[in-house]
SELOMI-53346 format. One record per residue (C-alpha): x, y, z; residue in one letter; residue number from 1. Coordinates in nm, 3 decimals. Layout:
<tivos>
X	Y	Z	a	NUM
...
</tivos>
This chain:
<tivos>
-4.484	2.062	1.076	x	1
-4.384	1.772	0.901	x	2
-4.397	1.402	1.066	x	3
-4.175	1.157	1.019	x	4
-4.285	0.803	1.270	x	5
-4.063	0.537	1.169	x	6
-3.661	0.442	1.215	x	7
-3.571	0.521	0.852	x	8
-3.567	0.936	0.712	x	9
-3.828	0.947	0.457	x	10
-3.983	1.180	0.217	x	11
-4.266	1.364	0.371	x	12
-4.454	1.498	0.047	x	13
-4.723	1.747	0.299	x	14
-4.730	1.896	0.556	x	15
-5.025	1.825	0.841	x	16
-5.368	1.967	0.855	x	17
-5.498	2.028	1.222	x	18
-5.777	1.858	1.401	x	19
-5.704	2.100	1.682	x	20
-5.426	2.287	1.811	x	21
-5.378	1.962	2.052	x	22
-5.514	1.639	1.916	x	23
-5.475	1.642	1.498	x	24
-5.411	1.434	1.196	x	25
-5.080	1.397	1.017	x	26
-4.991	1.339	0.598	x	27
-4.694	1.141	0.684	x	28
-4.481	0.849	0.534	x	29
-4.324	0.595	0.735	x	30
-4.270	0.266	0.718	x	31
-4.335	0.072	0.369	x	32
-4.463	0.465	0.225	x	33
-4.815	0.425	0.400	x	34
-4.944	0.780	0.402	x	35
-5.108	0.854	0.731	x	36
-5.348	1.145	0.710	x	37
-5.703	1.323	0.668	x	38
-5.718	1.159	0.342	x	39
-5.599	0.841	0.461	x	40
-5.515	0.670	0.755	x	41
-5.568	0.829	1.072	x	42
-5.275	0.924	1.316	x	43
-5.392	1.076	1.670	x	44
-5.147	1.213	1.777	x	45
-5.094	1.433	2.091	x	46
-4.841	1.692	2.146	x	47
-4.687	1.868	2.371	x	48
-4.869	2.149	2.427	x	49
-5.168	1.914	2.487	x	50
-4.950	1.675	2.707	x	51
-4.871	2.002	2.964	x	52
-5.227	2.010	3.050	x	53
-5.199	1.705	3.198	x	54
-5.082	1.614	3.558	x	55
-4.846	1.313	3.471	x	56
-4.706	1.050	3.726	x	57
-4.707	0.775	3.486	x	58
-4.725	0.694	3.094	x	59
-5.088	0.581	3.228	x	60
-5.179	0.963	3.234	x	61
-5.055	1.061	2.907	x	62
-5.210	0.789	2.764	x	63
-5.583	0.740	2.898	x	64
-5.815	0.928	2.709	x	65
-5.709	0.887	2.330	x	66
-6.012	0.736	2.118	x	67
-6.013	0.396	2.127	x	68
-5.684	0.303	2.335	x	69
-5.709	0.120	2.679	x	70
-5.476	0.108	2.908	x	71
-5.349	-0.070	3.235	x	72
-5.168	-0.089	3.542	x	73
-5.093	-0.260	3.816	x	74
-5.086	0.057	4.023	x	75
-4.899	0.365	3.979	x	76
-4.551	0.223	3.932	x	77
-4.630	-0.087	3.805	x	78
-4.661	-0.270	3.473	x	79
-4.823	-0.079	3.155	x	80
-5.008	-0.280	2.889	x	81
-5.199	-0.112	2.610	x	82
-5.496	-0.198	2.405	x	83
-5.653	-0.083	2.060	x	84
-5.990	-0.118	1.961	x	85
-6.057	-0.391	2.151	x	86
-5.709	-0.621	2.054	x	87
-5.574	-0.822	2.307	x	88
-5.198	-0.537	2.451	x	89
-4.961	-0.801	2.263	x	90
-5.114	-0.694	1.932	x	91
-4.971	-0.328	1.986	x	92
-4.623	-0.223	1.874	x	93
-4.496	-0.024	2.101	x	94
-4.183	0.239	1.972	x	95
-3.986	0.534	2.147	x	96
-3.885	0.765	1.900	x	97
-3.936	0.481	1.604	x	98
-3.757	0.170	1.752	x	99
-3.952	-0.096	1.817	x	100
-3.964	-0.173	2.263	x	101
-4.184	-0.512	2.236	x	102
-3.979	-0.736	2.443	x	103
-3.900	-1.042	2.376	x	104
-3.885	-1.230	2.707	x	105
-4.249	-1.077	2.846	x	106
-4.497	-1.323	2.823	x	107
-4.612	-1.228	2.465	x	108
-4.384	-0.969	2.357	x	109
-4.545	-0.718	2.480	x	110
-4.450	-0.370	2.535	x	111
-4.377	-0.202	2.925	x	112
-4.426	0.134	2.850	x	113
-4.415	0.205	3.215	x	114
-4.045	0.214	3.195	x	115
-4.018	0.544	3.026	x	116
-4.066	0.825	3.232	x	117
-4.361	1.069	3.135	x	118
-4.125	1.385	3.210	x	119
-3.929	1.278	2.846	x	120
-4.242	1.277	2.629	x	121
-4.271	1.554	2.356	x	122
-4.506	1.401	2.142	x	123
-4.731	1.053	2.127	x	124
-4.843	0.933	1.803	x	125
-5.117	0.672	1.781	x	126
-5.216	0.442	1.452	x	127
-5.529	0.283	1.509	x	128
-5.552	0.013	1.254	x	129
-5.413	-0.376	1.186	x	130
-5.054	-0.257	1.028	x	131
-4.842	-0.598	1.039	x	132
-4.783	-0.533	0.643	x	133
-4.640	-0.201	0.753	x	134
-4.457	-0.281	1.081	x	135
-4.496	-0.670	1.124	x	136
-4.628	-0.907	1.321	x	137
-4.586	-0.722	1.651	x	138
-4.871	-0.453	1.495	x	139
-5.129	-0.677	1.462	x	140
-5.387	-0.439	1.656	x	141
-5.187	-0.046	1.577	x	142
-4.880	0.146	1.680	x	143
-4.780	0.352	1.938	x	144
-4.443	0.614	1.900	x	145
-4.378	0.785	2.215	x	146
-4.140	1.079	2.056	x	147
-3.893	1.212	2.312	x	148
-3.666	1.422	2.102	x	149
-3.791	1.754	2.096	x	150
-3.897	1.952	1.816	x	151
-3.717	2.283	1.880	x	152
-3.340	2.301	1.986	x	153
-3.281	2.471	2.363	x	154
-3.199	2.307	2.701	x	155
-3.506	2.251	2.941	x	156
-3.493	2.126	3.299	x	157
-3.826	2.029	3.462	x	158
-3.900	1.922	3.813	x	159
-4.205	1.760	3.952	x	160
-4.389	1.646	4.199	x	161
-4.682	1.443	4.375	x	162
-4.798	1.407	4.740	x	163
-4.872	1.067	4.711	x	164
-4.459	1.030	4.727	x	165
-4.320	1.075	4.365	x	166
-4.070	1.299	4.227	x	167
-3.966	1.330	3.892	x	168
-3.707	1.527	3.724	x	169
-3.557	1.519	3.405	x	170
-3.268	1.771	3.177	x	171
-3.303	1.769	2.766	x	172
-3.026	1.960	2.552	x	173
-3.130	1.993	2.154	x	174
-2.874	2.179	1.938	x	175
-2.891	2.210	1.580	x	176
-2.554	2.357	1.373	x	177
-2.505	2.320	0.996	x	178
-2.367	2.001	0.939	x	179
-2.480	1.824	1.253	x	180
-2.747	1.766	1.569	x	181
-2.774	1.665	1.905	x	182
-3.004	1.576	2.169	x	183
-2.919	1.468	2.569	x	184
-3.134	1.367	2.837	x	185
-3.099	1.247	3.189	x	186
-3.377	1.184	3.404	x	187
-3.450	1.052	3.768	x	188
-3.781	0.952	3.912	x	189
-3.820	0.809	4.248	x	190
-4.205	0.722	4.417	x	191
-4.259	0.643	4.785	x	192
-4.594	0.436	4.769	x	193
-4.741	0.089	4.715	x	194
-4.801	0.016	4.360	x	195
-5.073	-0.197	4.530	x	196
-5.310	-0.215	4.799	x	197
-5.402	-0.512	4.987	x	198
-5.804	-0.403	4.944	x	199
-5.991	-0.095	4.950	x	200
-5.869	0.090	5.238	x	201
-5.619	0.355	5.339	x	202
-5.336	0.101	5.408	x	203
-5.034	0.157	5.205	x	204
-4.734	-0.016	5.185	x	205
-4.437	0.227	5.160	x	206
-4.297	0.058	4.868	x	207
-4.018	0.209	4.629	x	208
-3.985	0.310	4.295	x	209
-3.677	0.440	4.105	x	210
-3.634	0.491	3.773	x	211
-3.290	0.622	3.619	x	212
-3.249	0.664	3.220	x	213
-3.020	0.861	3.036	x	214
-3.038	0.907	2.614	x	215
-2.877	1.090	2.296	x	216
-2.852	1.092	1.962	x	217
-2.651	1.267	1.711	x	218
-2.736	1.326	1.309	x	219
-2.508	1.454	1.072	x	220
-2.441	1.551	0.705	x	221
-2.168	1.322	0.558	x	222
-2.226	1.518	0.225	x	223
-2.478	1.664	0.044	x	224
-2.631	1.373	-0.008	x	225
-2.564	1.129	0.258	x	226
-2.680	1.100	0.645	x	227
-2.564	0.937	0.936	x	228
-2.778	0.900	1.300	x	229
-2.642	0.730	1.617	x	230
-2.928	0.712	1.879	x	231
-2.897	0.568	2.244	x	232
-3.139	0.521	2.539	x	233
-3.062	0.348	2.876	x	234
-3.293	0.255	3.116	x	235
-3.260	0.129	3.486	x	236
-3.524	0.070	3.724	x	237
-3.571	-0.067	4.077	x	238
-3.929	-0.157	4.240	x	239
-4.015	-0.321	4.601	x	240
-4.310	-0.557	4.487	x	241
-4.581	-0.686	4.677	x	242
-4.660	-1.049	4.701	x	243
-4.936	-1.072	4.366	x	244
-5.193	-0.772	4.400	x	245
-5.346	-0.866	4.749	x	246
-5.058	-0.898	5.030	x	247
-4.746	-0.691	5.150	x	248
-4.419	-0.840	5.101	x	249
-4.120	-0.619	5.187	x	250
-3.839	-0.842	5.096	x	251
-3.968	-0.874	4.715	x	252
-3.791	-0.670	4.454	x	253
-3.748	-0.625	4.073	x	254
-3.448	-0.493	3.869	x	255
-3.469	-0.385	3.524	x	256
-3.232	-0.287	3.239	x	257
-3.313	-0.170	2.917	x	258
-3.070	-0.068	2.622	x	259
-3.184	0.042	2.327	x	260
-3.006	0.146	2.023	x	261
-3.050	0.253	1.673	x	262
-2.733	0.305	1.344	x	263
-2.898	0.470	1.044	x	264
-2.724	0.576	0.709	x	265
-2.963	0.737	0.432	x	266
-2.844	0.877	0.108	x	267
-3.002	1.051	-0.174	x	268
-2.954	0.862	-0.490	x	269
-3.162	1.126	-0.736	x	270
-3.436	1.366	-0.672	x	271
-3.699	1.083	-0.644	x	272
-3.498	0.766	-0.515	x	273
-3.366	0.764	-0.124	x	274
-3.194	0.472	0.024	x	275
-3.132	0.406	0.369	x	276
-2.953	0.143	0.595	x	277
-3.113	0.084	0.961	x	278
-2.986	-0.110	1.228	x	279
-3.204	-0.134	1.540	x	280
-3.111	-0.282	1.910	x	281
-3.306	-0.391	2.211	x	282
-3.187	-0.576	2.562	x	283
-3.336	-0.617	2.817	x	284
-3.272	-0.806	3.145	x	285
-3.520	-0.835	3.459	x	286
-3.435	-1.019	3.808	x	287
-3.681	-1.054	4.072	x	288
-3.575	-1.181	4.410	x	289
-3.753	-1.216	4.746	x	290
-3.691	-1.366	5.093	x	291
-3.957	-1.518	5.345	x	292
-4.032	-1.231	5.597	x	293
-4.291	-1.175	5.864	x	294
-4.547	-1.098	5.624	x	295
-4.478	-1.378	5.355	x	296
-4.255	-1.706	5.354	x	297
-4.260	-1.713	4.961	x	298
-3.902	-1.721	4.791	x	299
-3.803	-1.611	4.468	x	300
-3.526	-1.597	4.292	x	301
-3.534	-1.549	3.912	x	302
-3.447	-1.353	3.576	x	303
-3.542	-1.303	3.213	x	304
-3.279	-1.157	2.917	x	305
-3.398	-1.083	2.564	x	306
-3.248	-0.973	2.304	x	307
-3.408	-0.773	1.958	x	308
-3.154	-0.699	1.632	x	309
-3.355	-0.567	1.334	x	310
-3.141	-0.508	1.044	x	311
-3.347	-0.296	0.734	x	312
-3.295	-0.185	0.389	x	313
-3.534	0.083	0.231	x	314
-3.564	0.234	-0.085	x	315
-3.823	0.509	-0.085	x	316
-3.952	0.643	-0.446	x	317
-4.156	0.937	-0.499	x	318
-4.282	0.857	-0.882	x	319
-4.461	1.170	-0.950	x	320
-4.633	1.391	-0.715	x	321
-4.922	1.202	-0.643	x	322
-4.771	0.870	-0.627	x	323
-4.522	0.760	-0.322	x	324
-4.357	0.335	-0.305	x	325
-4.103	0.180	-0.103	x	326
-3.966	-0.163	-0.154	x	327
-3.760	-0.273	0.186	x	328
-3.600	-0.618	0.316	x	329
-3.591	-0.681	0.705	x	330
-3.414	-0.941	0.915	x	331
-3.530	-0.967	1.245	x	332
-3.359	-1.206	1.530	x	333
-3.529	-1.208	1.841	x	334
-3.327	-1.405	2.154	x	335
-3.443	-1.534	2.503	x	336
-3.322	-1.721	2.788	x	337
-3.469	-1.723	3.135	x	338
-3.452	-1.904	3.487	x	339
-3.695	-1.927	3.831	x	340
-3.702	-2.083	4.133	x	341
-3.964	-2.047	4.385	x	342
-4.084	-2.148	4.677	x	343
-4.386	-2.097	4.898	x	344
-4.725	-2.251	4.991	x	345
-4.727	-2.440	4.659	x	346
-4.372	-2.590	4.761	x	347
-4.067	-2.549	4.552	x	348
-4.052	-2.495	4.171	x	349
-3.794	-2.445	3.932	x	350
-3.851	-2.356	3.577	x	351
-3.592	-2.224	3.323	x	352
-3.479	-2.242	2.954	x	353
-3.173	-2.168	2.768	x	354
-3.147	-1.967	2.518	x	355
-3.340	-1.953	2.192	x	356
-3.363	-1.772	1.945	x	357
-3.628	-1.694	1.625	x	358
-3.516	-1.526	1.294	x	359
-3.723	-1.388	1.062	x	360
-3.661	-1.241	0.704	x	361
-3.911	-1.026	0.539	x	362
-3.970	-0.842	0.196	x	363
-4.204	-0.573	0.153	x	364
-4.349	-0.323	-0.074	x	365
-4.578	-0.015	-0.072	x	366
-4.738	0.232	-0.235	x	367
-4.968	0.583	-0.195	x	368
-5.145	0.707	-0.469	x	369
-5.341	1.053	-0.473	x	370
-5.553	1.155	-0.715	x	371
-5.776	1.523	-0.644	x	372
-5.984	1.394	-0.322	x	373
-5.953	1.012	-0.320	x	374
-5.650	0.833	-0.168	x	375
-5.545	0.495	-0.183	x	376
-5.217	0.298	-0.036	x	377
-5.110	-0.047	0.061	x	378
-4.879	-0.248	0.217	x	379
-4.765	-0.588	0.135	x	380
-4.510	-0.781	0.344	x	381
-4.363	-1.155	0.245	x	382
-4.206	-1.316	0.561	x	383
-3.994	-1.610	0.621	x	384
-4.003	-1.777	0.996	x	385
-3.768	-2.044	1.070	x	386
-4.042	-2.194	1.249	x	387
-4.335	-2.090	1.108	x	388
-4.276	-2.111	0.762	x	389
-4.394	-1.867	0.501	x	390
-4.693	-1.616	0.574	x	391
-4.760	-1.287	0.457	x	392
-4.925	-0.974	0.568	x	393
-5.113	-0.683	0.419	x	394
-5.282	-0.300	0.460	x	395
-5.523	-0.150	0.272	x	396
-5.634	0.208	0.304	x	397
-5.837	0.465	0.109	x	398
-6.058	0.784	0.185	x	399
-6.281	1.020	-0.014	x	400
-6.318	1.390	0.061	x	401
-6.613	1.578	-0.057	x	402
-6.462	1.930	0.071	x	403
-6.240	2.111	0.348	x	404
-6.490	1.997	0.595	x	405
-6.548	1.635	0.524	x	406
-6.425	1.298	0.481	x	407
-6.475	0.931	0.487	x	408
-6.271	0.656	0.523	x	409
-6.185	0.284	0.545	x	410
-5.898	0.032	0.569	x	411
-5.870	-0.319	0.627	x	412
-5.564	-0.531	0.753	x	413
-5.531	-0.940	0.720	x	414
-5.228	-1.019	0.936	x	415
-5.039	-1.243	1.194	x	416
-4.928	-1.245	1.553	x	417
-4.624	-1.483	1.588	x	418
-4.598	-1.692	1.906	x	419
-4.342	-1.549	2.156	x	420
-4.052	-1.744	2.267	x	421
-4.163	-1.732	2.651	x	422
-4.492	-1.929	2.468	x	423
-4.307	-2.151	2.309	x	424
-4.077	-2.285	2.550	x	425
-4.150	-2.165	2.916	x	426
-4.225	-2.443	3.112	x	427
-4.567	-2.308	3.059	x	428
-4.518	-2.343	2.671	x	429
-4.631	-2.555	2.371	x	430
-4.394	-2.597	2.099	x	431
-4.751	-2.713	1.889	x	432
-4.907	-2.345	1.864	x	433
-5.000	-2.191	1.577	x	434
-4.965	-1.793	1.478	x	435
-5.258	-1.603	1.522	x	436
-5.468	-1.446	1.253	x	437
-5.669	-1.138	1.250	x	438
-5.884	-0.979	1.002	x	439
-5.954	-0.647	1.047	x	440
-6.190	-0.360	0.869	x	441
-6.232	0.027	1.008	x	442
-6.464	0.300	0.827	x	443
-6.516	0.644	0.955	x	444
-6.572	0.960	0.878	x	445
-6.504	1.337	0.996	x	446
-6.711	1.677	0.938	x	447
-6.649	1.996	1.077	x	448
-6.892	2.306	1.178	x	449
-6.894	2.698	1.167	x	450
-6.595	2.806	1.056	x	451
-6.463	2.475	1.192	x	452
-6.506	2.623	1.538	x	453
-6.702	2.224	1.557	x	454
-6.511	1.940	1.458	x	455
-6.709	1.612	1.497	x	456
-6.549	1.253	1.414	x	457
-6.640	0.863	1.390	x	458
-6.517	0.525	1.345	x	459
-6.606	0.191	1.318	x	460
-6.378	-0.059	1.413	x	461
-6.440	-0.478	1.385	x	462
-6.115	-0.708	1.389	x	463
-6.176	-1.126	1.410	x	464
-5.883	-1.304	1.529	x	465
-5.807	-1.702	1.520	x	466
-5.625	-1.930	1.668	x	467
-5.631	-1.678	1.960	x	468
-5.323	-1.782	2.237	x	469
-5.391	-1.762	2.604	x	470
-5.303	-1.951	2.893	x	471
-5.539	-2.272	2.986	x	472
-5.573	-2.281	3.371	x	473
-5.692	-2.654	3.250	x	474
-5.347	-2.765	3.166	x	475
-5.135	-2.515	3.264	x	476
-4.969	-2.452	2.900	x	477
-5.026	-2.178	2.630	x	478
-5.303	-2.278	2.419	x	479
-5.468	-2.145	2.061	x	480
-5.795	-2.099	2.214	x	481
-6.048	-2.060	1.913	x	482
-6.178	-1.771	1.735	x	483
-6.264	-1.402	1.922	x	484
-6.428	-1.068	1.782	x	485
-6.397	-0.707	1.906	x	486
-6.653	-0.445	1.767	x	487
-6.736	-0.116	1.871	x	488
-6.706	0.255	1.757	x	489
-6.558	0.590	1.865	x	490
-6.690	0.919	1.895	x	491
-6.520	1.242	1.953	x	492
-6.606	1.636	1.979	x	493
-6.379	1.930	1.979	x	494
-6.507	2.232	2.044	x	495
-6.397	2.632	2.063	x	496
-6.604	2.893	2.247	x	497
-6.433	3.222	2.311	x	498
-6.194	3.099	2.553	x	499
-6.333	2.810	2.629	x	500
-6.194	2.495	2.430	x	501
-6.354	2.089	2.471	x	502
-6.202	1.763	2.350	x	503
-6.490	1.513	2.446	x	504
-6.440	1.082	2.298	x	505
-6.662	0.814	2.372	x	506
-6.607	0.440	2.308	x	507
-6.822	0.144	2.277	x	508
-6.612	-0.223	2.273	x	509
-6.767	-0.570	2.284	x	510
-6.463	-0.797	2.273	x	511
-6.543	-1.126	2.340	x	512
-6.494	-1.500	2.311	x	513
-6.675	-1.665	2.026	x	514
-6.616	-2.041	2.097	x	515
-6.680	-1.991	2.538	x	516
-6.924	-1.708	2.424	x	517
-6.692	-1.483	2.739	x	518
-6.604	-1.115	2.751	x	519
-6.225	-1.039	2.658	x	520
-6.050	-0.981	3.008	x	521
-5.996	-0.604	3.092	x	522
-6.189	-0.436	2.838	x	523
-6.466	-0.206	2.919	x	524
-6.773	-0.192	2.729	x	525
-6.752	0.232	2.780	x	526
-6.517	0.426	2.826	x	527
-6.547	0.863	2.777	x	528
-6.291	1.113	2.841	x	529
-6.319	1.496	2.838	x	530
-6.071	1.754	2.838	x	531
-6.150	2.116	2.883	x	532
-5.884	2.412	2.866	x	533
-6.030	2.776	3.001	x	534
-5.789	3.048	2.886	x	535
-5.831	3.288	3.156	x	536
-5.561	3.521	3.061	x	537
-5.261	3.511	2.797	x	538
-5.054	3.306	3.025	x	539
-5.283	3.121	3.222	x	540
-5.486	2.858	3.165	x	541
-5.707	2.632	3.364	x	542
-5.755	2.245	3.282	x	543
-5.995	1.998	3.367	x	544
-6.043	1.624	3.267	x	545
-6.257	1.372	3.344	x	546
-6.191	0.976	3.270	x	547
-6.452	0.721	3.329	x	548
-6.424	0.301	3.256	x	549
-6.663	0.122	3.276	x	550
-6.704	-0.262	3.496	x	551
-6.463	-0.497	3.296	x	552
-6.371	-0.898	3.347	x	553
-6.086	-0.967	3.535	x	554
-5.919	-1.257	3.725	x	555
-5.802	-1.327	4.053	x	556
-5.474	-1.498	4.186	x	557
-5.634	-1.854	4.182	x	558
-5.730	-1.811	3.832	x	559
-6.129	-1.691	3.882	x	560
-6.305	-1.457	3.703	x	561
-6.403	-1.113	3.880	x	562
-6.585	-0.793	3.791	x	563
-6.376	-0.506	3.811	x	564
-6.610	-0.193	3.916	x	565
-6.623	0.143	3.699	x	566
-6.471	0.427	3.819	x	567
-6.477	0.837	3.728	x	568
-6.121	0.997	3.762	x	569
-6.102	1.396	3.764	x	570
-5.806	1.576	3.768	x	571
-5.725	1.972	3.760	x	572
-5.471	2.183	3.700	x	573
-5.363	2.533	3.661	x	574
-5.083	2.670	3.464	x	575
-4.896	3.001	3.451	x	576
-4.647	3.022	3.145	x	577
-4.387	3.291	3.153	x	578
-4.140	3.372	2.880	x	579
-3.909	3.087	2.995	x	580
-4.060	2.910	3.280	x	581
-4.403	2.748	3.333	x	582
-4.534	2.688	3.644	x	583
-4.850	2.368	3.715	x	584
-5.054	2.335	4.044	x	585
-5.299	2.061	4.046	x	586
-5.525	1.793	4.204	x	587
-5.531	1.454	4.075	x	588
-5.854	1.249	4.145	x	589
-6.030	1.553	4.284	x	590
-6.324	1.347	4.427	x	591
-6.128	1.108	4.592	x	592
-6.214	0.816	4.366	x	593
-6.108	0.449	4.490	x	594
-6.014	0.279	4.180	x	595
-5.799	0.018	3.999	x	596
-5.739	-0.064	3.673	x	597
-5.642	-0.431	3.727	x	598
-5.772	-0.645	3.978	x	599
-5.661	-0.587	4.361	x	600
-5.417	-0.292	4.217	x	601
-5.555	0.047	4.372	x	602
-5.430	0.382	4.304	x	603
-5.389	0.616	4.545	x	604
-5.655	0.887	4.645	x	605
-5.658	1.232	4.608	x	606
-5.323	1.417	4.570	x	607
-5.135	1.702	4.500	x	608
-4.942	1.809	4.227	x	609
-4.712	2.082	4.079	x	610
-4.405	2.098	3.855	x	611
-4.158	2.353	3.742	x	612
-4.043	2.385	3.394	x	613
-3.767	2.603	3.278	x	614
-3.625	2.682	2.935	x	615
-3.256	2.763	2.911	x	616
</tivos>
């Protein structure tokens, strides 16, 4: 099957060569012609089939598990963040089907991927390495494409749900005809239970959790030569909060609205020159508001818009055979404009600013070169800030392979993280920060074993960032903090046996401070997963996975640093597949683990889970 990641339709010059029927590496082009594959850059990327052996309540549980990716939440309907190799989450570009989601107005333009519901997901792709020179400055640490267009046309309905108090159901249409495509999707996903817990105990807030989002898109054939696409997504969301991650608060509540929308024209010049026109839109708008009540006198009463317009131009070349470029030009213009008032124990506070806005402009170019088993690409992009001035960004990739069976590889990555806009001006901002810098180099290798019934893979990952920015209890602004490292490697298995089949990944991370000589928050030292799938019969299959992460530095509500404890997660499930239907039981957290992933934000205990899929 042949990839494609990015907004723009490029040439794909091969098609993919498996890892494993679940968890594989891609050829692919995407963005500024890098080529993605076993003999080049690495794309994990986990499919469908894979994702149905998993018992999901949350993005969290598609996600946890994939080498080298950690993330969090603040419980099971609360905020997602995402980490690679050991980068701090706002150094991961986040995309749903190829459109950029980082928003704006968060903090530091991060990503919520806890907004899209795990029902829509057909496919997750993962990029591993530095790749602002491919996707800019957002991609600092990787990329992450949650894909929910699926791959073959039909109508599917699925329905599912969890004792702790969630149900999730979602409808996808996919029709192909001659000249034209479409895709439809309307989803609905409402939870019954706190998204935190005031300690370790079996108190639980009945908080609520509703999540509405409905999406299309339609491609057609102008000509022979020329393509149109129109893609929409819509997202609304409403969530009772809790007063931080430690007391109940039934009057607090959140509101979110996300629209996101993509315009793409390509056209076929000649047999080796495509060009293609890309417009990409993001807004988003959050309110929080909350009355004093018997269980908390604080007020609130604030909200957050942002707004993303990317506008692109590609031109995509394949020069011979062996040799893929792409020159492109980019104008990005992010917007922001907030307001809060509180008041509480602290007294009353108001903090606001109107809006601003950052443009970028940015020319790139690319190129892939093959020649027998040795790869090369890279990635150059020129940007213009019109407050930051002039910088540039770049990618470097190349690989050897000695046979069928194995590989090495390396890249490195010298890019920037812009400041975001809530940094900048916030009342907690500081107009006098400087981008961030990282330097990053990954090596690895893969083999495989009897009749590649053993596939065995490593990686070594080190990235050095400066002028890190994080928020100084000391003065209460945004401050470029010094100079941090993150080092570590990943190991992974996959194994078949009969009818026995094992994905096992372990990771090792120190991430740390260089100047305070402190641990990064959040990030484990260890972290292993494993997967195992028992065929018992044609249709029916049994799954079990295991998760463990290990202690990690946290802090509290008062700005102190914590241990967070390691924790072991198991899940199971069964699944019966007919010709059009499949049916899941399961258990998630069989042994009845009590565990968080950010401080004073449990997840719930042992529960029960089954879904209903059927194909129309």
């Amino acid at each position: 099957m042949k990839k494609i990641i990015i907004a723009a339709v490029l040439l794909t010059v091969s098609t993919q060569k498996s890892k494993s029927a679940e968890v594989h590496f891609s050829l692919l082009q995407s963005s500024c012609a890098i080529c993605k594959s076993e003999l080049g850059e690495s794309l994990t990327v986990i499919n469908e089939k894979a994702l149905d052996k998993k018992n999901l309540t949350s993005i969290s549980d598609a996600i946890k598990g994939i080498e080298g990716v950690n993330i969090t939440q603040s419980g099971v309907s609360g905020n997602s963040s995402v980490y690679i190799n050991g980068q701090k989450s706002e150094y991961t570009s986040i995309m749903v089907d190829g459109i950029e989601i980082n928003d704006p107005m968060t903090i530091a333009r991060t990503a919520d991927i806890s907004v899209i519901n795990p029902l829509a997901l057909q496919e997750i792709e993962v990029l591993s390495n530095p790749l602002s020179g491919t996707y800019g400055s957002n991609a600092m640490g990787g990329s992450i494409n949650l894909i929910t267009i699926p791959s073959e046309p039909g109508m599917k309905i699925t329905t599912a749900y969890d004792s702790w108090g969630m149900l999730n159901s979602i409808a996808t249409i996919f029709r192909e005809h001659s000249n034209f495509s479409f895709f439809l999707s309307g989803s609905n996903m409402k939870a019954g239970i706190s998204k935190a817990r005031a300690s370790n105990n079996e108190t639980l807030e009945k908080d609520a959790y509703t999540n509405n989002t409905l999406a299309a898109r339609i491609k057609a054939n102008l000509s022979q030569e020329t393509k149109a696409e129109f893609y929409f997504r819509n997202i609304n969301t409403e969530n009772d909060l809790d007063a931080g991650a430690y007391n109940q608060d039934p009057n607090y509540t959140s509101k979110e609205n996300y629209n996101i929308s993509k315009i793409a024209i390509s056209r076929n010049i000649s047999n080796f020159w495509t060009t293609e026109l890309v417009g990409d839109y993001l807004y988003s708008r959050r309110i929080y508001k909350n009355q004093a009540d018997s269980e908390s006198q604080d007020i609130e009463d604030s909200w957050y818009h942002g707004k993303n317009i990317l506008l692109k131009s590609d031109n995509i070349f394949s020069l011979k055979s062996n040799i893929l470029a792409e020159v492109f030009l980019e104008y990005k213009k992010e917007t922001g404009s907030s307001y809060s008032f509180s008041d509480g124990q602290w007294g009353p506070y108001t903090s606001s600013f109107i809006e601003r806005i950052q443009n970028e402009k940015s020319a790139g170019a690319s190129a892939c070169f093959f020649v027998k088993n040795f790869t090369f690409s890279a990635a150059s992009r020129l940007s213009q800030n019109e407050l930051f001035g002039r910088y540039d960004s770049h990618n470097f990739y190349s690989s050897y392979s000695f046979s069928e069976r194995f590989l090495i590889k390396t890249s490195f990555g010298a890019s920037l993280k812009i400041p975001s806009l809530f940094q900048l001006y916030s009342s907690y901002g500081n107009t006098e920060l400087k981008p961030t810098k990282t330097d990053s180099f990954n090596a690895g290798s893969w083999i495989k074993f009897f009749k590649d019934s053993i596939h065995l893979s490593y990686g070594y990952f080190r990235n050095i960032s400066r002028n890190l920015i994080d928020y100084d209890w000391t003065s209460w602004k945004y401050q470029n903090i010094g100079k941090t490292r993150s080092e570590g490697f990943n190991v992974g298995l996959h194994t078949i046996i009969s009818k026995l089949s094992m994905d096992i990944n372990y990771s090792r991370l120190s991430a740390k401070d260089t100047v305070k000589n402190t641990f990064l928050l959040r990030q484990p030292k260890n972290t292993w997963h494993m997967q195992t799938t028992y065929s018992a019969w044609k249709d029916l299959e049994v799954n079990f996975s295991s998760f463990y992460k290990g202690s990690r530095k946290d802090i509290d509500s008062n700005g102190q640093n914590v241990t967070v404890k390691n924790y072991v997660k198991s899940d199971l499930s069964i699944n019966y597949i007919f010709k059009d239907a499949n049916i899941k039981v399961g258990i998630n957290n069989i042994f009845n683990a009590d565990y968080q992933d950010i401080y004073g934000y449990y997840y719930p205990r042992r529960s029960f889970y089954t879904s209903l899929t059927m194909k129309i």
